[in-house]
N, CA, C and O atoms as CSV, one atom per row, in Angstrom:
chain,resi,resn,atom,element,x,y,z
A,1,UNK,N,N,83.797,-46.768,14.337
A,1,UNK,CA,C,83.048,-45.632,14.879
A,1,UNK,C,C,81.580,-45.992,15.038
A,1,UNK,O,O,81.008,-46.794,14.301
A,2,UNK,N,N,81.045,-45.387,15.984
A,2,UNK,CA,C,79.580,-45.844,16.256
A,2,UNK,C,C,78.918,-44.774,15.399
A,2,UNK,O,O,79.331,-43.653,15.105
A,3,UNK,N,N,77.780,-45.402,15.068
A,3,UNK,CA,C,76.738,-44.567,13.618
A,3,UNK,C,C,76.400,-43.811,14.729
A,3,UNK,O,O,76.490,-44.162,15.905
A,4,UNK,N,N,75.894,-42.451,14.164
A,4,UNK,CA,C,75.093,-41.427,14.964
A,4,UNK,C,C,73.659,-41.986,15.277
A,4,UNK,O,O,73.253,-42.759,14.409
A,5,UNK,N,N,73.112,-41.845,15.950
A,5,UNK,CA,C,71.659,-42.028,16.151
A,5,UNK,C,C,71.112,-41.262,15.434
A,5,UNK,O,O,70.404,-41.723,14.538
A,6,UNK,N,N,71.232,-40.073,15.561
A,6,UNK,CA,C,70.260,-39.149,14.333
A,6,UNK,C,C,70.975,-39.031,13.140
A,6,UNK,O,O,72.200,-38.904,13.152
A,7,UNK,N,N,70.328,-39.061,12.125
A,7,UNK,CA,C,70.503,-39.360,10.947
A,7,UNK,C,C,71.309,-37.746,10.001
A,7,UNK,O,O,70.743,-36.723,9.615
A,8,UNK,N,N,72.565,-38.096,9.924
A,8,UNK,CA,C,73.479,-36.646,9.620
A,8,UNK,C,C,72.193,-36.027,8.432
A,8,UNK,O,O,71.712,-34.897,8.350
A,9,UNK,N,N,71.973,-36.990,7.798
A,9,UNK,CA,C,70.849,-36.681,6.907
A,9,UNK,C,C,69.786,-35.574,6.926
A,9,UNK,O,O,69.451,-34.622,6.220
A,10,UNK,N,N,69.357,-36.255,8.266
A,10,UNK,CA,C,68.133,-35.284,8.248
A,10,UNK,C,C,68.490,-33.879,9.358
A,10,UNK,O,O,67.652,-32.989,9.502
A,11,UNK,N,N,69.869,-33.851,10.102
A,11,UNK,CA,C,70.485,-32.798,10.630
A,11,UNK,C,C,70.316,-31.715,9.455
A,11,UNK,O,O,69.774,-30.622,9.615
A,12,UNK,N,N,70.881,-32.200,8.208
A,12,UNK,CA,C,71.294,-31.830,7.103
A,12,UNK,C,C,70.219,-30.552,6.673
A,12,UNK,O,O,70.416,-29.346,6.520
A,13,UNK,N,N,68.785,-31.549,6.534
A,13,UNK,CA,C,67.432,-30.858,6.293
A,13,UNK,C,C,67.363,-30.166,7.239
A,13,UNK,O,O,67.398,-28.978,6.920
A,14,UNK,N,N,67.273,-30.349,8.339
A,14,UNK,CA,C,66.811,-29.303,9.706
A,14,UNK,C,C,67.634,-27.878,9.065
A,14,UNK,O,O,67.041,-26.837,8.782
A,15,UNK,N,N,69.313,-28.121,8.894
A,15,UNK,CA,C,69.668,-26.871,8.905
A,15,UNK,C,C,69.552,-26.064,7.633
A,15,UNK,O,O,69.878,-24.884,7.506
A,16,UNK,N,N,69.022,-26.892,6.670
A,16,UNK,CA,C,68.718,-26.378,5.310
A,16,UNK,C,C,67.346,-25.092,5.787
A,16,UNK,O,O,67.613,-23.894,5.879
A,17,UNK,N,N,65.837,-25.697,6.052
A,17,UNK,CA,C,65.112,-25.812,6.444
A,17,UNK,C,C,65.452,-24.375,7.202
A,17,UNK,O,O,64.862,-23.422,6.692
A,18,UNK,N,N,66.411,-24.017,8.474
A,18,UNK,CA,C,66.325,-23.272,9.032
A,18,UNK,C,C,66.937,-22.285,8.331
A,18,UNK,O,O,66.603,-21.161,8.706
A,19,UNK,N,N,67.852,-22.326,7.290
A,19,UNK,CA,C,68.527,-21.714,6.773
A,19,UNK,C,C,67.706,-20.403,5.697
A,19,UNK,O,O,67.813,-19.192,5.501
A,20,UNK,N,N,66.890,-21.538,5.221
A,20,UNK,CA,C,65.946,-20.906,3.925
A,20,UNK,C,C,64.543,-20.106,5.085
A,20,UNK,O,O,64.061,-19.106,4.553
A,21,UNK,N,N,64.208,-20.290,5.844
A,21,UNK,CA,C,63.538,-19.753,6.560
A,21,UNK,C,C,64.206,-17.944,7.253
A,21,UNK,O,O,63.629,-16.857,7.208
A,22,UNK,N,N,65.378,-18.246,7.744
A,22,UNK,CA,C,66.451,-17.052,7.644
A,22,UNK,C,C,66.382,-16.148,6.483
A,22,UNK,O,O,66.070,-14.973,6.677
A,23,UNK,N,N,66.643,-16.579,5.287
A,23,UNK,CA,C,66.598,-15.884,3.909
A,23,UNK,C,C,65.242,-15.067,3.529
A,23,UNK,O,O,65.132,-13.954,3.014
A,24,UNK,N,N,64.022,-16.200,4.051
A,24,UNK,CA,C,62.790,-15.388,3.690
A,24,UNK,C,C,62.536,-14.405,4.390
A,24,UNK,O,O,61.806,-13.513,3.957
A,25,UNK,N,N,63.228,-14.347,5.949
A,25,UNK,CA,C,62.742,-13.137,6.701
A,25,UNK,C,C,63.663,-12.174,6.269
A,25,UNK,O,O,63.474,-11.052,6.738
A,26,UNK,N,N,64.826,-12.339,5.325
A,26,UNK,CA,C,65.640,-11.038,5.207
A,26,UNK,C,C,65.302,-10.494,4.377
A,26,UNK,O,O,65.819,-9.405,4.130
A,27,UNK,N,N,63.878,-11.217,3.257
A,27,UNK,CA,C,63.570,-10.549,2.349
A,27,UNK,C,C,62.322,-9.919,2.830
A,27,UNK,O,O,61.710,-9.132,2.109
């Protein structure tokens, strides 16, 4: 299989990142 170019890694952070940003506006 060919490696991803972007790093699942830092996909990982992005959706963390967007996730916890979500949470603060529901509070």
């Amino acid at each position: 299989e060919r490696p991803n170019k972007t790093n699942p890694k830092r996909i990982g952070k992005a959706q963390n990142k967007r996730a916890n940003l979500e949470k603060t506006k529901l509070k």
